[in-house]
N, C-alpha and C positions, 0 to 999 in steps of 0.2 A: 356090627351092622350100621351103626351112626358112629360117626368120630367128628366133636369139633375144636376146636384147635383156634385159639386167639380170638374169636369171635366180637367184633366191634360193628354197630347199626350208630351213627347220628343222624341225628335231624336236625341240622340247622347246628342251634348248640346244645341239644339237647341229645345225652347220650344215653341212647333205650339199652342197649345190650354191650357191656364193658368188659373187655378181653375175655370173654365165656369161653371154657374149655372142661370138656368133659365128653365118655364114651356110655354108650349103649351097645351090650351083649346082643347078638340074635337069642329070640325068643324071650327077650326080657320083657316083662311091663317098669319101663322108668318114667318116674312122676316129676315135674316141675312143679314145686308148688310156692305157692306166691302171692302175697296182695294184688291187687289191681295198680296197674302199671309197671309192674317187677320186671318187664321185657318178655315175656314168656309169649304172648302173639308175636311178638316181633322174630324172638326165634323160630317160631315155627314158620313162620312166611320165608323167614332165612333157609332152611331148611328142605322147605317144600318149591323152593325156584323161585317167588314171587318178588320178594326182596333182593338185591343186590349187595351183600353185609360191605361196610367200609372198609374193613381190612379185617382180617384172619380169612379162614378157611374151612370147610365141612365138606363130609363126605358120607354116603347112603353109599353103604354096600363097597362096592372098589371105584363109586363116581364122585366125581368134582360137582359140589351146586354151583359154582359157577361157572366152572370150565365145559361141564359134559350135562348139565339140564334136562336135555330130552331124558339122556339112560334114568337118570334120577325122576322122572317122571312118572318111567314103568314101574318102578320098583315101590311107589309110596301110593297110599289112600290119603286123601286129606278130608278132616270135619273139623271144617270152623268153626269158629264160635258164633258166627252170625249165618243166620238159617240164610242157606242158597238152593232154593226152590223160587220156583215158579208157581204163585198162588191160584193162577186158573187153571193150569191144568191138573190133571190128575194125578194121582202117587204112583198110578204105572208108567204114566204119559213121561213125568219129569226124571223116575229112571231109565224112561228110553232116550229120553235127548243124553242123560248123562252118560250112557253107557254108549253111544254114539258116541261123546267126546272121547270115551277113553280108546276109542278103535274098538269095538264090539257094532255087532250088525246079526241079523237074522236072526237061524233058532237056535246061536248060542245065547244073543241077548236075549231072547224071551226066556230059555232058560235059567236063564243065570239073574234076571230081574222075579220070576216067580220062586227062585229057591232064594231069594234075598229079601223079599217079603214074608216070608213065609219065619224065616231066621228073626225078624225083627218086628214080628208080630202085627202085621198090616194085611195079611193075604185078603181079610175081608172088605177092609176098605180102599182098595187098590183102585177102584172106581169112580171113587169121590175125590171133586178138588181140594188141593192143598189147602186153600181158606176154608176151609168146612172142618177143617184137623186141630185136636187139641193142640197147646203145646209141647204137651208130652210126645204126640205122635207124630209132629212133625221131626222134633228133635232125634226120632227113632226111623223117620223116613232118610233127613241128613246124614245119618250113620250110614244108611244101608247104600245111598249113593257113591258113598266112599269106598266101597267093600266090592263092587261088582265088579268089576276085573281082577279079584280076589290078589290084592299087594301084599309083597311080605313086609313090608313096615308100614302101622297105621298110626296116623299123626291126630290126635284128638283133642282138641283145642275146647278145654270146657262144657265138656258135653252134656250138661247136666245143671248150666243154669238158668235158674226160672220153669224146672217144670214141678212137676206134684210129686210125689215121694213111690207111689207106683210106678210113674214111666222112668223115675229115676233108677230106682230098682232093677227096673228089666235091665234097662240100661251096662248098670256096673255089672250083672250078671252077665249079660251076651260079652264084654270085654274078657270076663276069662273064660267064658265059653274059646272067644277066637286065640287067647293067647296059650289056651290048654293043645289048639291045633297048630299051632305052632308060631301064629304071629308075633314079632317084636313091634312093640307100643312106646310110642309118646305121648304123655299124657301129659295134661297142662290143667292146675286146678288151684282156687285159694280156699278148697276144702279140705283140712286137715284131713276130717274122717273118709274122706274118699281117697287120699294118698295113701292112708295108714293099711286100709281095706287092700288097694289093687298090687301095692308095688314092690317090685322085688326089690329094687334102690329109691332113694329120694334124692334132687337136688331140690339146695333152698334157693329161692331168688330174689333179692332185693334191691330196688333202685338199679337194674341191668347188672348186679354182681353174682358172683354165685358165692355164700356166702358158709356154703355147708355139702356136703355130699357123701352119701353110704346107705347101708341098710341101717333099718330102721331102729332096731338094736344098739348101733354104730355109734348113733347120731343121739339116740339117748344118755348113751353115756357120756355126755358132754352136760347132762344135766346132770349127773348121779342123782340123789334120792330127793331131788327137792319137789315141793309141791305146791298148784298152783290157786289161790284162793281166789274168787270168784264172785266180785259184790256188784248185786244189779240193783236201782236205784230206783224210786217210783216216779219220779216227777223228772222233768227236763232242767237238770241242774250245774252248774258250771262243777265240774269235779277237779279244775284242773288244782286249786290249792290241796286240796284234800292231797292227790299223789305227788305233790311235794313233801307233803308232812309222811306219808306213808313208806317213803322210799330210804328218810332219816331213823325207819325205827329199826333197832338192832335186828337182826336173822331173815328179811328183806331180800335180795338179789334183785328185781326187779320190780318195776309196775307199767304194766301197760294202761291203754285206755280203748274201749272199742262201744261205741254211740253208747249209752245210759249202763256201763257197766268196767270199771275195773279191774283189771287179774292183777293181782300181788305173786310174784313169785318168790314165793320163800323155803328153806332150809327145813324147817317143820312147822304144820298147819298148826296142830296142836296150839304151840305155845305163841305164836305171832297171834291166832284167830283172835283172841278177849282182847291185844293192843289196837286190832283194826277198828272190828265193832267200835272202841270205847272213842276211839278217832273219830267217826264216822256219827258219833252222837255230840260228841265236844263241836262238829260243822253243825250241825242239827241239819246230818241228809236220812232220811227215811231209804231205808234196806227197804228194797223188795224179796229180795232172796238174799244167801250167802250158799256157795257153792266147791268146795273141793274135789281136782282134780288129779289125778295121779299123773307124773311126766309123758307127755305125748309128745307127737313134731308142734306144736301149737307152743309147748313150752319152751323147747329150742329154739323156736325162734323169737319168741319173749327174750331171751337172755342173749340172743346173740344182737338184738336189735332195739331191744328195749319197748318193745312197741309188739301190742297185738297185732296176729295173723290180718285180720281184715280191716286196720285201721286206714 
């Protein structure tokens, strides 16, 4: 249902997205997942028309994004990452101008706007303006503008950051509610546990590369059995000597760093844990926590990258 092929975005000399290639199944949920800046907006705007890529090529269904645009228009929902609402009006007012753009009119868009509220849990607040909406409930008004000419491929660009852990919730629930009905999803996240939860394959994405791609399984075993130790720090302290000296101690693989906390990825927790600790007292850094984790995508990309997920 997606296929893209050599995939290259600059700006200037800044290369967001670097010969990216990779396919999406219909009725897949496939994740991007990625730090902040990995190119992963940049793909979707590629993808969704909006962007122009440098050179390769993509295709939605049997269309050209760049050749054949419109067709690829019918065939995609897009939810940015940046809420596109309209703060005075209403939650039903801004799915009727939206549903308006998509070619929808009359009592199909009333319709099709009261059973998409109703889906995404607003029926009751459809009345009130958008500035009167949590952030949860905007983020869940965004989705459902995306959904109203019901596309077979939904493009979701972060859908789920910065709100509360209930609308997050509903959130990743309604996603396989739609992909149980048959939709194919892209999804774009630098939350491990929400790639691990939705998606039937993962790509990794780093610095516009792709640096990793398979089911989750797949992509595990590229760690075998190692594990990742987990030291958060009490005070705002420089750590970076610290993961010089932690990276020379024998059974090691990695060490990332992500704001006031450490991951050591090592071979076994067990017999590395008493070298870390005793390291970590020889700086005189005060442990807040110590934390072992079993191999996730968070880990693979620790070893592939040397560097935590949301560094």
């Amino acid at each position: 249902m997606i296929r893209v092929q050599n995939l290259t975005k600059c700006f200037g000399s800044l290369v967001a997205v670097d010969n990216l290639s990779f396919e999406v199944n219909e009725g897949e949920i496939f994740s991007l997942l990625g730090p902040n800046g990995a190119g992963k907006t940049t793909t979707i705007s590629i993808l969704s028309t909006l962007l122009l890529p440098s050179s390769g090529e993509a295709w939605i269904g049997a269309y050209s994004v760049t050749r054949q645009p419109l067709e690829v228009r019918r065939l995609i929902g897009v939810v940015p990452q940046e809420i596109a609402l309209y703060q005075d009006l209403s939650g039903y007012e801004n799915l009727w101008f939206w549903g308006q753009m998509y070619g929808l009119s009359g009592a199909e868009l009333r319709r099709r706007i009261v059973e998409t509220l109703e889906q995404v849990g607003l029926s009751e607040k459809a009345g009130q303006k958008v500035r009167t909406y949590s952030g949860g409930m905007k983020r869940r008004l965004n989705l459902a503008a995306g959904l109203l000419h019901r596309p077979r491929v939904l493009f979701l660009d972060e859908p789920t950051v910065g709100i509360d852990p209930q609308s997050r919730r509903a959130i990743l629930d309604f996603i396989k509610v739609l992909n149980r009905e048959g939709m194919t999803i892209l999804y774009t996240t630098h939350y491990m546990e929400e790639a691990q939860e939705l998606s039937h394959r993962v790509g990794i994405l780093d610095y516009g590369h792709l640096i990793a791609i398979g089911k989750q399984a797949e992509l595990l075993q590229q760690v075998g059995e190692h594990d990742t130790v987990v030291l958060s720090f009490e005070d705002e302290v420089d750590t970076a000597p610290l993961l010089e000296v932690l990276q020379r101690l024998p059974g090691v693989v990695q060490v990332g760093r992500e704001d006031q906390s450490l991951k050591v990825l090592a071979t076994t927790s067990e017999q590395i844990l008493p070298l870390v600790v005793a390291r970590c007292l020889e700086h005189q850094l005060r442990l807040r926590s110590v934390e072992i984790i079993e191999p996730n995508l968070e880990t693979v990309f620790l070893k592939l990258t040397g560097r935590a997920l949301r560094d």
